[in-house]
C-alpha positions in Angstrom: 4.4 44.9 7.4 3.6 41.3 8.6 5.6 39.7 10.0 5.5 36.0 11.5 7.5 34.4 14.9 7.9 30.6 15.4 5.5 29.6 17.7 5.1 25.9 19.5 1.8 24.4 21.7 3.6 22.2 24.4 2.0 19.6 27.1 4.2 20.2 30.3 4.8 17.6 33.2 3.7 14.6 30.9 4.9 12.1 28.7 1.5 12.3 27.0 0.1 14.2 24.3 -3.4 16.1 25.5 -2.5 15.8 29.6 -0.4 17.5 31.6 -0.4 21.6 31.2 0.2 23.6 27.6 2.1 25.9 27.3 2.5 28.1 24.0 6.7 29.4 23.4 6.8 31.5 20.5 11.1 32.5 19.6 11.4 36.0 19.1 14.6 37.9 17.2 13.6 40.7 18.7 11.2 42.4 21.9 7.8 42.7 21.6 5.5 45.6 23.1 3.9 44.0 26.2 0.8 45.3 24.9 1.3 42.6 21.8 2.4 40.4 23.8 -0.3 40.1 26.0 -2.6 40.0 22.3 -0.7 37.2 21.5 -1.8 35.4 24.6 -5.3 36.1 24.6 -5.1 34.8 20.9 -3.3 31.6 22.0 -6.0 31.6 25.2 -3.9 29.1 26.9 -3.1 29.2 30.7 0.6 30.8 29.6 2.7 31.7 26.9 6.1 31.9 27.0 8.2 34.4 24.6 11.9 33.7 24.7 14.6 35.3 23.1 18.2 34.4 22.7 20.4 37.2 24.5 24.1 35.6 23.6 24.9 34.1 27.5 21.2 33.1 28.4 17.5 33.7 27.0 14.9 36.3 28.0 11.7 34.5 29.1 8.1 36.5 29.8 5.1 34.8 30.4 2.0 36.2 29.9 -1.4 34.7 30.9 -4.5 35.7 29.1 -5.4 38.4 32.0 -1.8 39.6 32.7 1.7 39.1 32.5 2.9 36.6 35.5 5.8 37.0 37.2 7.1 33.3 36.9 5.9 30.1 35.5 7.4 27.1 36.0 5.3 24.7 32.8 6.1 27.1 30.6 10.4 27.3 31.5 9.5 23.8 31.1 7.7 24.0 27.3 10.5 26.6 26.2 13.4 24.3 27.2 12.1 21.5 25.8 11.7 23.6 22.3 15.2 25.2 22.7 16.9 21.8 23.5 14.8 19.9 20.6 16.0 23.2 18.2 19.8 22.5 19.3 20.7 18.4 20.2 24.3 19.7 21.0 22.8 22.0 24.0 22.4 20.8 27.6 22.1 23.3 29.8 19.6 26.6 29.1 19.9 29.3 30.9 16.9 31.4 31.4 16.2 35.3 33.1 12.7 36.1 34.3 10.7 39.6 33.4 11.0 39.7 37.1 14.2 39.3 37.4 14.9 35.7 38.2 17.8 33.7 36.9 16.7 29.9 36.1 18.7 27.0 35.0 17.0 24.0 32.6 19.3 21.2 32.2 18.5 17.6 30.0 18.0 14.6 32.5 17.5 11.9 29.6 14.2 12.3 28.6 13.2 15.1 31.0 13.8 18.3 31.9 15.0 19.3 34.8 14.6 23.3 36.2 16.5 24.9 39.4 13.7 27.3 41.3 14.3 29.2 44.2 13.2 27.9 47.0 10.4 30.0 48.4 8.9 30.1 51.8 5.3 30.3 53.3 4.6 33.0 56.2 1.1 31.8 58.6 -2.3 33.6 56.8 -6.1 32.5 57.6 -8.1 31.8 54.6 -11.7 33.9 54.6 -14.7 31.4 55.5 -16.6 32.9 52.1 -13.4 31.6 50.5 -13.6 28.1 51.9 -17.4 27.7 51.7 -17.3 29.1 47.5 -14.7 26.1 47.0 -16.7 23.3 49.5 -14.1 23.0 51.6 -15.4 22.2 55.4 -12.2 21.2 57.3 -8.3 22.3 56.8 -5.6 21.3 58.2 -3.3 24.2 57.5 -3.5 28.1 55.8 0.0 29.6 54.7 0.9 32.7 52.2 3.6 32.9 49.2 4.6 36.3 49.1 6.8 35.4 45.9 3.9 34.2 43.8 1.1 35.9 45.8 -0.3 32.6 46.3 -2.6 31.2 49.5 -2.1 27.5 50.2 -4.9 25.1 51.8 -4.0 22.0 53.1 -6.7 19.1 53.6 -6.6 16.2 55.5 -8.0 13.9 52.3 -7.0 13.5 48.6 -10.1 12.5 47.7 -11.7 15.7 49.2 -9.1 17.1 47.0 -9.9 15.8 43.9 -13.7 16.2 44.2 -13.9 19.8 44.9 -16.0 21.6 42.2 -15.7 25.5 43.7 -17.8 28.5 42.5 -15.1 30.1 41.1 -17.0 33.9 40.6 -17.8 33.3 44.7 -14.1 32.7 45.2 -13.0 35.5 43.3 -15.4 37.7 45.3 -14.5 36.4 48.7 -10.4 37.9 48.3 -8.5 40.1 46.1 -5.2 40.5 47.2 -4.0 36.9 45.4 -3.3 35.9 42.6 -4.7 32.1 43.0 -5.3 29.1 45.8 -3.1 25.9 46.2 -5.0 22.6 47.8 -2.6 20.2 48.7 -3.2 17.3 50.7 -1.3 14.1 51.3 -1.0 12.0 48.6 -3.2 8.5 49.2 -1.1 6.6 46.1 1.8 4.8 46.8 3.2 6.2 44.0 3.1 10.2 44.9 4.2 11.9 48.6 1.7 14.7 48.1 -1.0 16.2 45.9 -2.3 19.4 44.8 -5.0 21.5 42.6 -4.4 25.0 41.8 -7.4 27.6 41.4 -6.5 31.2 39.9 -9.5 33.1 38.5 -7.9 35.9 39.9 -5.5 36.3 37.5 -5.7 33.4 35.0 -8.5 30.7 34.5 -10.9 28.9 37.0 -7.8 25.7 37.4 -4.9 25.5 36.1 -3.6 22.2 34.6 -0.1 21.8 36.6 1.3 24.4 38.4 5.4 24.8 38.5 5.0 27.8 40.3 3.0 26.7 43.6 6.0 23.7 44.3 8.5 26.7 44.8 6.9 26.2 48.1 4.8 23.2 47.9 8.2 21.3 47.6 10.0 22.3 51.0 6.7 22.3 52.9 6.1 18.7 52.2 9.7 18.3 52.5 9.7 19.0 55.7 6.7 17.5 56.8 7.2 14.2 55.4 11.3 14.2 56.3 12.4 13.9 52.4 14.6 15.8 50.0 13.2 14.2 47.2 9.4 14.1 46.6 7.0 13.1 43.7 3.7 15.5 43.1 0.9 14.7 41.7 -1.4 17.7 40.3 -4.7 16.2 40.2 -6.3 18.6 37.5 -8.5 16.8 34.9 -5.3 16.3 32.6 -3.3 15.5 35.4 0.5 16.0 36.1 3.4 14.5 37.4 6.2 16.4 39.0 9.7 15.1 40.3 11.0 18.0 43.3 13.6 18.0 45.2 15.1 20.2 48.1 19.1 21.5 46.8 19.5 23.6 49.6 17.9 26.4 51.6 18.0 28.6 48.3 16.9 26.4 45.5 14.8 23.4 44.5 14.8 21.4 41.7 11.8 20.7 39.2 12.1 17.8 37.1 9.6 16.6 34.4 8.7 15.3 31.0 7.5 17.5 28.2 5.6 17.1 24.9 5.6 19.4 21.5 2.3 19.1 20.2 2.1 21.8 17.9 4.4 23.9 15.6 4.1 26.8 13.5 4.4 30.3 12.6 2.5 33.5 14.0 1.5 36.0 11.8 1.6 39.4 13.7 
């Protein structure tokens, strides 16, 4: 028997319609095989969807790319707290628990979301030459490892290096396969933004992804640190772009804050 699930297209980490990253959140009453799921999202063919279901003291969330299911995602918690706090005006605090396990917290900060993410760490890791050459990068400053996220990290001296690489994204994929995708981040040459980033993934999602929640689990204390703040403002510089308010909370747990758009709603039929 058919049967059909609410399902919502958001833009994440803008105030815009058609920038930032989007997301799809479909509600569910009840689970869903993985193997559906993951249908679902190769359907959708968006970087992530979200399926979230309302378990009494908090909400399920799973996120699925359309490769594999991904262990967190932070413009998706973003899209499904925006639906749930848009479907209840009364609520204003969500609380979330990851496939993997995590326990997240989205609160309303006017406007914006805001999303409490642990705060992850980076461990020293060299990044292949094939890698480097495949994306066209010639000089870095730093190479560090996420062992959370699977994620290597490449910091350049230059934004504008930043925003002008164009890798070869099946030489990249060749050149590693223990990751799951590649932050850039340089600092930021805007006096608006302390730092900037681009995140690749054809390992386990598409070439680039829009904004990346995920990568400033780490990207957030590293600049942090570096630049002597608690409180930073990222700028993905993707082709939609992004904007992301971070902040250090303690050694534990950042915070994610950022506006969040409902494009599209509807029903699936599955």
């Amino acid at each position: 028997m058919t049967r059909s699930i609410p399902y919502f297209m958001v833009d994440s980490f803008t105030s815009e319609p058609f920038k930032g990253n989007p997301a799809g959140v479909c509600l569910l009453d009840e689970s869903l095989p993985n193997d559906l799921m993951q249908s679902i999202a190769i359907e959708v063919n968006l970087s992530e969807t979200a399926f979230v279901q309302n378990q009494g003291d908090h909400f399920s969330i799973r996120y699925f790319s359309p490769i594999m299911e991904i262990p967190l995602c932070g413009h998706a918690t973003l899209a499904s707290a925006k639906v749930l706090f848009e479907q209840d005006s009364d609520s204003n605090e969500i609380h979330f628990k990851t496939g993997s396990g995590l326990n997240l917290q989205a609160s309303r900060n006017g406007e914006k979301v805001s999303l409490k993410f642990p705060n992850y760490g980076i461990v020293d890791r060299d990044a292949p030459q094939a890698l480097l050459d495949a994306m066209g990068i010639e000089e870095v400053l730093n190479t560090a490892y996420n062992h959370e996220n699977l994620e290597l990290m490449i910091e350049l001296e230059d934004a504008d290096v930043l925003r002008n690489l164009k890798p070869d994204f099946a030489t990249m994929k060749a050149s590693i396969n223990d990751i799951s995708g590649v932050v850039v981040t340089a600092k930021s040459n805007q006096l608006d933004f302390d730092f900037e980033s681009r995140y690749f993934w054809p390992w386990s999602g598409g070439n680039e992804d829009p904004v990346t929640g995920a990568t400033h689990t780490f990207l957030t204390s590293y600049w942090g640190n570096k630049l002597g703040k608690t409180k930073l403002r990222a700028f993905q510089c993707s082709a939609r772009t992004g904007i992301l308010e971070v902040e250090i909370l303690s050694k534990e747990q950042i915070s994610i804050t950022g506006d969040a758009v409902v494009v599209m709603e509807g029903r699936l039929q599955i």
